[in-house]
MARZAMI-998733 format. One record per residue (C-alpha): y, z, x; residue in one letter; chain. Coordinates in nm, 3 decimals. Example, Ala and Ser with C-alpha at 12.3 -4.5 7.8 and 13.67 -1.06 7.14 Angstrom:
MARZAMI-998733
-0.450_0.780_1.230_a_A
-0.106_0.714_1.367_s_A
***
This chain:
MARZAMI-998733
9.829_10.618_12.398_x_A
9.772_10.894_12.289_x_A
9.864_10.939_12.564_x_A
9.640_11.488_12.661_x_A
9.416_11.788_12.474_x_A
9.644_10.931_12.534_x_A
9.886_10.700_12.669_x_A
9.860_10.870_12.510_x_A
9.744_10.971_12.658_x_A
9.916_10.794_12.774_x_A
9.659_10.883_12.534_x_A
9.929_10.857_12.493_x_A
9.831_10.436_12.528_x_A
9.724_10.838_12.441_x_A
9.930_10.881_12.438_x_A
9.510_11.854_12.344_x_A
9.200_11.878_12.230_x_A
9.081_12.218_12.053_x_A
8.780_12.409_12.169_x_A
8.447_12.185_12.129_x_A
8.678_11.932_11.937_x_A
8.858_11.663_12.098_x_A
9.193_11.617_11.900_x_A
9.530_11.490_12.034_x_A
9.716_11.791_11.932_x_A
9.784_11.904_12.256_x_A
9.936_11.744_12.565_x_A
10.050_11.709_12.898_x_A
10.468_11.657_12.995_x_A
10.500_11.311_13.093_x_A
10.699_11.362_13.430_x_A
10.841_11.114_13.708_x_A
11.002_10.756_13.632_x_A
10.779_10.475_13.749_x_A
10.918_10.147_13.858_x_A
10.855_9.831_13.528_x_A
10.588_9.674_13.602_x_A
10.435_9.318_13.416_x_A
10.514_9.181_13.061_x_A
10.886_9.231_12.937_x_A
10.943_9.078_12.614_x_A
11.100_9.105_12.282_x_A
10.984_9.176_11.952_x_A
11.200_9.001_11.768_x_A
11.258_8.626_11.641_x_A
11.337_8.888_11.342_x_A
11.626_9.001_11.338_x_A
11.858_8.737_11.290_x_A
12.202_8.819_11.157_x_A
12.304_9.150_11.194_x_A
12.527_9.140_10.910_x_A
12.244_9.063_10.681_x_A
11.986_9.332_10.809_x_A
12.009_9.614_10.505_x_A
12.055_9.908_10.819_x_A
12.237_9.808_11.092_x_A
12.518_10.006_10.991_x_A
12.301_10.323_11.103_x_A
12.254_10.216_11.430_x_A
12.482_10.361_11.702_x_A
12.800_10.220_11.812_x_A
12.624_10.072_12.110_x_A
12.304_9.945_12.007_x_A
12.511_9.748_11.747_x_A
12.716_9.642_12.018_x_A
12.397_9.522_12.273_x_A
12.202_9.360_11.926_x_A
11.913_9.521_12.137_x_A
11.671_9.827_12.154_x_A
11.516_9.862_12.501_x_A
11.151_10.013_12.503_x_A
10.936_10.141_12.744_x_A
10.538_10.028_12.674_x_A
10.230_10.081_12.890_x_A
10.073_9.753_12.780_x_A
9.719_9.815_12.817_x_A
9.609_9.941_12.479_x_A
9.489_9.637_12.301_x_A
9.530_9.608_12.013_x_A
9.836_9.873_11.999_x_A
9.980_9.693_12.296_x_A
9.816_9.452_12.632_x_A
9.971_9.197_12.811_x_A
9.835_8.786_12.684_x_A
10.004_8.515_12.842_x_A
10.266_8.747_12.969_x_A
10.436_8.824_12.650_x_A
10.323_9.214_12.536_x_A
10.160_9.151_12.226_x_A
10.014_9.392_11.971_x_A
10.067_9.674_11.667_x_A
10.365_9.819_11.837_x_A
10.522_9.485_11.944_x_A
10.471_9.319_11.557_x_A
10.568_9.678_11.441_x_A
10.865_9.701_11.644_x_A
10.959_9.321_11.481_x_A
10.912_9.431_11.132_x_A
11.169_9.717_11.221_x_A
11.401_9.495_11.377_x_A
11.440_9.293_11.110_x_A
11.564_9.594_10.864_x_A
11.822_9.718_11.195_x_A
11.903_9.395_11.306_x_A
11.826_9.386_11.651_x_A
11.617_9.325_11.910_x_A
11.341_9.545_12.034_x_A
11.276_9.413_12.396_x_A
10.984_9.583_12.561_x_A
10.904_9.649_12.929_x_A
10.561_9.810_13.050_x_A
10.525_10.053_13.332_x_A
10.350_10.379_13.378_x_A
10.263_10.549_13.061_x_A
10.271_10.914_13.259_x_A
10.694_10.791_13.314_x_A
10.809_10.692_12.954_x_A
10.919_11.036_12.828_x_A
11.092_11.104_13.139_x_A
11.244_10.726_13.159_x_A
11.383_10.786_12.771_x_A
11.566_11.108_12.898_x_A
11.699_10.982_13.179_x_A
11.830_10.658_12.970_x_A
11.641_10.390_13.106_x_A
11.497_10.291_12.778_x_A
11.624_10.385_12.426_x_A
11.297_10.481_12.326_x_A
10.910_10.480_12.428_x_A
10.653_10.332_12.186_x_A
10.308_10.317_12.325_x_A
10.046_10.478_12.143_x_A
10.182_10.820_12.199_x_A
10.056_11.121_12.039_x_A
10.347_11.331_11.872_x_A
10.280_11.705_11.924_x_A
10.463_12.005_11.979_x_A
10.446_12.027_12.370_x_A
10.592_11.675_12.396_x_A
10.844_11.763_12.159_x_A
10.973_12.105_12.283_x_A
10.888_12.016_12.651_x_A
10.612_12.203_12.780_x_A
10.309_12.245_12.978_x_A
9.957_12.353_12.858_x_A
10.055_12.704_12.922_x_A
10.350_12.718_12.704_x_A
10.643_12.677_13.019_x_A
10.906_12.446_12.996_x_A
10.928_12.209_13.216_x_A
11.218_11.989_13.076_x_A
11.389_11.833_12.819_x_A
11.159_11.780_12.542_x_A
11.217_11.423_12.323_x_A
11.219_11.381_11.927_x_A
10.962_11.100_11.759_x_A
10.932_10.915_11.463_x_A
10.604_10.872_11.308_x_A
10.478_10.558_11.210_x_A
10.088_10.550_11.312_x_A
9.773_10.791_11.333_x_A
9.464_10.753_11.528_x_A
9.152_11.021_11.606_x_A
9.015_11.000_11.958_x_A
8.665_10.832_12.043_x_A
8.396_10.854_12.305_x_A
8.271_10.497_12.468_x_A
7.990_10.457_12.638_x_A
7.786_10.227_12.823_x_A
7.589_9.938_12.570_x_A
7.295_10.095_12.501_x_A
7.432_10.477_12.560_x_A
7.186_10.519_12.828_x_A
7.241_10.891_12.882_x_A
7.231_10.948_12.488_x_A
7.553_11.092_12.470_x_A
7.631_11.195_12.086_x_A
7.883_11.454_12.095_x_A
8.153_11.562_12.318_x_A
7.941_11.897_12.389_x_A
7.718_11.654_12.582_x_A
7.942_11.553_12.810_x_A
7.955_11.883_12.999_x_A
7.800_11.838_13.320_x_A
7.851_11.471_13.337_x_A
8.150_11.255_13.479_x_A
8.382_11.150_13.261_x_A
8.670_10.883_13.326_x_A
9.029_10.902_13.150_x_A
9.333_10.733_13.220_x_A
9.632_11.004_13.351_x_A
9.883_11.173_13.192_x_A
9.720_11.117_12.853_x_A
9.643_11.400_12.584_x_A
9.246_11.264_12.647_x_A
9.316_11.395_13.009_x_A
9.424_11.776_12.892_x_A
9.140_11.749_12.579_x_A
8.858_11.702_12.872_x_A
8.994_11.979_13.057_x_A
8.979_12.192_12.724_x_A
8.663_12.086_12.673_x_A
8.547_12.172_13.000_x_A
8.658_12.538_12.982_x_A
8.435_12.524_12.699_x_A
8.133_12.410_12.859_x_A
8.171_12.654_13.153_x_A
8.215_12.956_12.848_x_A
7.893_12.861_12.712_x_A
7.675_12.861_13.010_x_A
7.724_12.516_13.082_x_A
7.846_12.286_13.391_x_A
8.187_12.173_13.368_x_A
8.286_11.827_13.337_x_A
8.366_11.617_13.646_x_A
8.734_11.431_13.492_x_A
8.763_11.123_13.673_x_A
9.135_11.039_13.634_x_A
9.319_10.700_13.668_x_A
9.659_10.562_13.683_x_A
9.580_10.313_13.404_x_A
9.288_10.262_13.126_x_A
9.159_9.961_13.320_x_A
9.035_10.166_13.571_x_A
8.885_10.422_13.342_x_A
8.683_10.113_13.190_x_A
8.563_9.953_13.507_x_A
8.438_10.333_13.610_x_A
8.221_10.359_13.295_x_A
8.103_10.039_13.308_x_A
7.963_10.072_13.677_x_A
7.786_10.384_13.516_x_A
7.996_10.628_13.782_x_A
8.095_10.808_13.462_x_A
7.879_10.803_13.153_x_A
8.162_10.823_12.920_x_A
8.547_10.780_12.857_x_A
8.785_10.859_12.591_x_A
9.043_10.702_12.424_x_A
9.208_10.639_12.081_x_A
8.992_10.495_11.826_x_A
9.127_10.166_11.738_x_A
9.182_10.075_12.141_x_A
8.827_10.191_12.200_x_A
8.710_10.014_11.901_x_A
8.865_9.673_11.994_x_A
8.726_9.703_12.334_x_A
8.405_9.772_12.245_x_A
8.426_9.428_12.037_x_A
8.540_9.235_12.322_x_A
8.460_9.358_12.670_x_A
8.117_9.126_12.765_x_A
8.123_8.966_12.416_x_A
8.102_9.331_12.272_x_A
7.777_9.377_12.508_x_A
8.010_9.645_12.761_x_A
8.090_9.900_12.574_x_A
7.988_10.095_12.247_x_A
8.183_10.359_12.040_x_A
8.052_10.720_11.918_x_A
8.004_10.703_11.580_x_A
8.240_11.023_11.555_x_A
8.609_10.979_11.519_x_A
8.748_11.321_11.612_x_A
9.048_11.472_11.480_x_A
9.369_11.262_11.415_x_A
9.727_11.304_11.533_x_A
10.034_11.052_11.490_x_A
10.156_10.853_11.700_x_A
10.559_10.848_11.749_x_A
10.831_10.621_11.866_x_A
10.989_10.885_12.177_x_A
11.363_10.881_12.152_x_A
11.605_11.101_12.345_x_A
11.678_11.430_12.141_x_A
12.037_11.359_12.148_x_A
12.053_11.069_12.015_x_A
11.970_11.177_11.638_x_A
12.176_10.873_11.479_x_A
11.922_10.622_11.657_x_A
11.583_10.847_11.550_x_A
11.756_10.868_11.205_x_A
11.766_10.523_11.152_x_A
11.428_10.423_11.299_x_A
11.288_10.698_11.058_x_A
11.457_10.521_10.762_x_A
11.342_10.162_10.897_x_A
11.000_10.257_10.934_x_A
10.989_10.379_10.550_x_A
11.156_10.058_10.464_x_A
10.897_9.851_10.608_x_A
10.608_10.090_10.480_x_A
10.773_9.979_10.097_x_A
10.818_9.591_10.176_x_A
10.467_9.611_10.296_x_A
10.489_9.419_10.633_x_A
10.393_9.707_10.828_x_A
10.035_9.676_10.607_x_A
10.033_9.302_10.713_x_A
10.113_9.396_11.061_x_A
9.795_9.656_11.063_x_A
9.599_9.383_10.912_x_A
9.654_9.148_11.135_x_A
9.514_9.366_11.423_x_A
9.236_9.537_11.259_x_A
9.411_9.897_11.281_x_A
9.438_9.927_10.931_x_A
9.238_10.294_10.946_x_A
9.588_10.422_11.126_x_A
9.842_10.335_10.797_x_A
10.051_10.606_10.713_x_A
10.237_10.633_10.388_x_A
10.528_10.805_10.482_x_A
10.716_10.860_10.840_x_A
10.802_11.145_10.978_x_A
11.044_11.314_11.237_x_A
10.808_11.577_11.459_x_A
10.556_11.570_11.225_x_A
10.298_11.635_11.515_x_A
10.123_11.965_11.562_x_A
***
């Protein structure tokens, strides 16, 4: 997610967009800790025997010590991460497994707000955040859209990259093709996410050329965003392409939702992890190459149909 310009944002999951394009670049401080909500579970029947796994040894003292990495999710991002049966499932879970077995621990994830992670990382309530959220410099230096700190920015550790798409009613009754058509019309986005900041962008835009503005419709989770397009209160939402792509394929039998054909421009997505803690980013940064080689994180992107997001190399702060 990514989450702003999701998840995330929280498109940042997703988890800003530039003038008349909607990228992830930009985004939004996450702010406030939220209480954990549904679906804590662990990665890993992976890492068995820390003595065996080739980097435990770069793991701090007390992650050794626990055998576990505690991550905050917001697990509504099928098929990066959803609740199913209540164990969170998804890319980041089977990613997070693959990594565990190279550190030789556990990653247990819990899911609450997405707009809280960043802020629940810094504060030490999770060792890290992985849900779909968009690395970029605002995040990373801790900032608002104007350039003002706001507090402690957080350091991340590429391992995925996704554009942002438009979905739309079946049938794109309003004949929506671009995001310059979306000016005037309501458009839902979950909050907190770089989608959230990218409509506001965009609706500067519209207002500059003559144009209405948009009407943002913002919601605490992507659920809601969903339900509002889907009622035809707003004629679009955004999201990050693989999400919108897999619920386009399964919301009403794939007769809900449909996708712009566009994928606008990509950003990575980054595990969060608290700037002072440099031994624990280090590591994650060498176990995500490690998995990129032995090729399970390919099999894990396979598996889930988000093979368009592969990297080949990770990356500390590699966001824009």
């Amino acid at each position: 997610m990514t989450a702003s310009s999701t998840r995330r944002t929280t498109a940042a999951r997703t988890r800003l967009a530039a003038v008349g394009s909607l990228a992830v670049a930009g985004a939004l401080l996450l702010t406030a800790c939220g209480d954990q909500t549904e679906g804590g579970s662990s990665s890993s029947e992976s890492s068995s025997g820390s003595d065996k796994a080739p980097l435990f040894s770069k793991l701090p003292a007390d992650i050794q010590k626990a055998g576990v990495i505690k991550v905050g999710t917001n697990a509504e991002y099928a098929p990066m991460e959803s609740v199913e049966g209540g164990k969170i499932v998804g890319v980041d879970p089977d990613i997070a497994a693959a990594l565990g077995k190279q550190l030789g621990v556990d990653f247990q994830f819990t899911s609450g707000g997405f707009d809280t992670l960043i802020t629940a990382v810094n504060t030490g309530r999770y060792d890290v955040a992985m849900s779909s959220i968009t690395d970029n410099k605002q995040r990373q230096e801790g900032l608002d859209d104007s350039g003002k700190k706001l507090g402690t920015g957080v350091d991340f550790v590429d391992y995925f990259t996704a554009g942002t798409a438009i979905y739309v009613q079946k049938g794109n009754p309003k004949g929506i093709k671009t995001i310059d058509d979306l000016c005037g019309q309501t458009v839902a986005v979950q909050r907190g996410t770089t989608y959230e900041e990218a409509l506001q962008a965009q609706s500067k835009t519209c207002t500059e050329g003559g144009k209405k503005a948009l009407k943002i419709e913002s919601f605490e989770n992507d659920t809601e965003a969903q339900t509002r397009v889907k009622s035809g209160g707003a004629v679009a939402g955004v999201n990050d392409y693989p999400v919108a792509v897999d619920m386009a394929r399964k919301a009403g039998n794939g007769n809900t939702f449909e996708v712009l054909d566009k994928q606008y421009e990509a950003a990575p997505f980054g595990i969060v992890v608290n700037k002072k803690n440099t031994q624990l980013r280090d590591a994650l940064k060498e176990a995500v190459d490690a998995i990129i080689k032995d090729g399970s994180y390919q099999k894990v992107l396979e598996k889930w149909g988000a093979e368009s997001g592969a990297i080949k190399a990770s990356a500390i702060n590699g966001g824009k």
